[in-house]
Structure formats: C-alpha cells, structure tokens
C-alpha positions in Angstrom: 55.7 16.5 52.3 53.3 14.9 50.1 50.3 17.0 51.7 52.8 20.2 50.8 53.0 19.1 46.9 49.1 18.4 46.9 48.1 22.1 48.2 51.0 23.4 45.8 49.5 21.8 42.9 46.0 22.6 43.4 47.5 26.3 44.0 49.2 26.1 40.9 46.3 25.1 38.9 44.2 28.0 40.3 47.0 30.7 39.0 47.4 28.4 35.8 43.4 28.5 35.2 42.4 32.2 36.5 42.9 34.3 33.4 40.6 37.3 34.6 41.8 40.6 35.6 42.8 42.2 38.5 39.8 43.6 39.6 38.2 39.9 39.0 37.8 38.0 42.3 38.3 34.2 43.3 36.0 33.7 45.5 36.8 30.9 48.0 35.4 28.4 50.9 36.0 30.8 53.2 33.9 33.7 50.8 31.2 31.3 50.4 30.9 30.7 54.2 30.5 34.1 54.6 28.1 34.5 52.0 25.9 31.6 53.8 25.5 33.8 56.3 24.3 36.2 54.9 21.9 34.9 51.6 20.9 31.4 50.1 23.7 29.8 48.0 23.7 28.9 44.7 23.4 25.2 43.6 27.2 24.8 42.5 28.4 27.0 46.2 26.3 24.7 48.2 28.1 21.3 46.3 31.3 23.0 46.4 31.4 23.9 50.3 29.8 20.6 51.4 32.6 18.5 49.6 35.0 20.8 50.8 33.6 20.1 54.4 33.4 16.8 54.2 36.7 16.3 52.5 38.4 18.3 55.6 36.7 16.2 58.1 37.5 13.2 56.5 41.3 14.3 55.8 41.5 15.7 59.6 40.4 12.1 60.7 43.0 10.3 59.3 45.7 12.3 61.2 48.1 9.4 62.9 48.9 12.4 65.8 48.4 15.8 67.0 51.0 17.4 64.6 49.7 15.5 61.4 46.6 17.1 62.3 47.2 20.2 63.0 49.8 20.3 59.8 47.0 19.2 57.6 44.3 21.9 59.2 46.7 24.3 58.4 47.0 23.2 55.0 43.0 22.9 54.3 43.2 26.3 55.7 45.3 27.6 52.8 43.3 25.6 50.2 40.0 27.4 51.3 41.7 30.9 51.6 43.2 30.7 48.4 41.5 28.0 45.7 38.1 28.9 44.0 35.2 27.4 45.3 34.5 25.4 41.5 38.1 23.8 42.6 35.8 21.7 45.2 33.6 20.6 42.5 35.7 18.1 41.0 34.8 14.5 41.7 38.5 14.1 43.6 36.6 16.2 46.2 33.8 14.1 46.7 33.6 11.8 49.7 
C-alpha cells in the first residue's frame, strides 16, 4: 500500500502546484517521449525523462514477484501519464 500513498502524494502535489488554466497543459513522460520522436529535447526534458527511466528500471528491479512488479508498472504508468515532467527533476528521482 505504501507504493499507492507514494503515487497519491506525488499526484497530489501536481494538482496542489498546477495553478494554470484550463487550456494550460502538463506535459508528461509519456508527452516528452513523444516529443523525442519527433524533435531534440530541451536540457531540463532530457534530465527529466532519463531519471524517470532510470528510476522505473531501478523500482521494477526490486520487485520480490510477478505481481509486485506488475503492481508497481502500473503505478509508474500512472505517474508518467499524469505528473509533469519538472516532477522528475527533483533529486528524489535521481538514481
């Protein structure tokens, strides 16, 4: 349940920190990896979506069994649908 509280609260502080309008956009992992495709990334998006990937992989390996894992991709998942990008910049995210 702990993993649960952790996406919550990073959730949480993304609504508590957002303060733009409605037609302003969070952009995400998941926006940046499509931007990657598609042009060169910014210095900050390229930090950002590195210590997000490398945070994943290194939270993915520590699984103790198949549902841990898959419980925990599901959960990255939401974090990188739904958190901004700068979210991954914090040191917390660094690996």
């Amino acid at each position: 349940m702990g993993k649960v509280r952790f996406i919550l609260d990073a959730l949480e502080k993304t609504q508590k920190s957002f303060t733009g309008s409605s037609t302003d956009e969070i952009v995400s992992i998941n926006d940046l990896r499509d931007k990657s495709e598609l042009s060169i990334l910014g210095g900050p998006e390229k930090i950002a979506l590195t210590n997000y990937e490398n945070y994943r992989i290194k939270k993915l390996n520590e699984s103790a069994n198949e549902d841990d894992f898959h419980e925990m991709y599901k959960l990255l998942q939401v974090l990188a649908n739904l958190s901004p990008f700068q979210e991954f910049l914090s040191p917390k995210y660094e690996i």
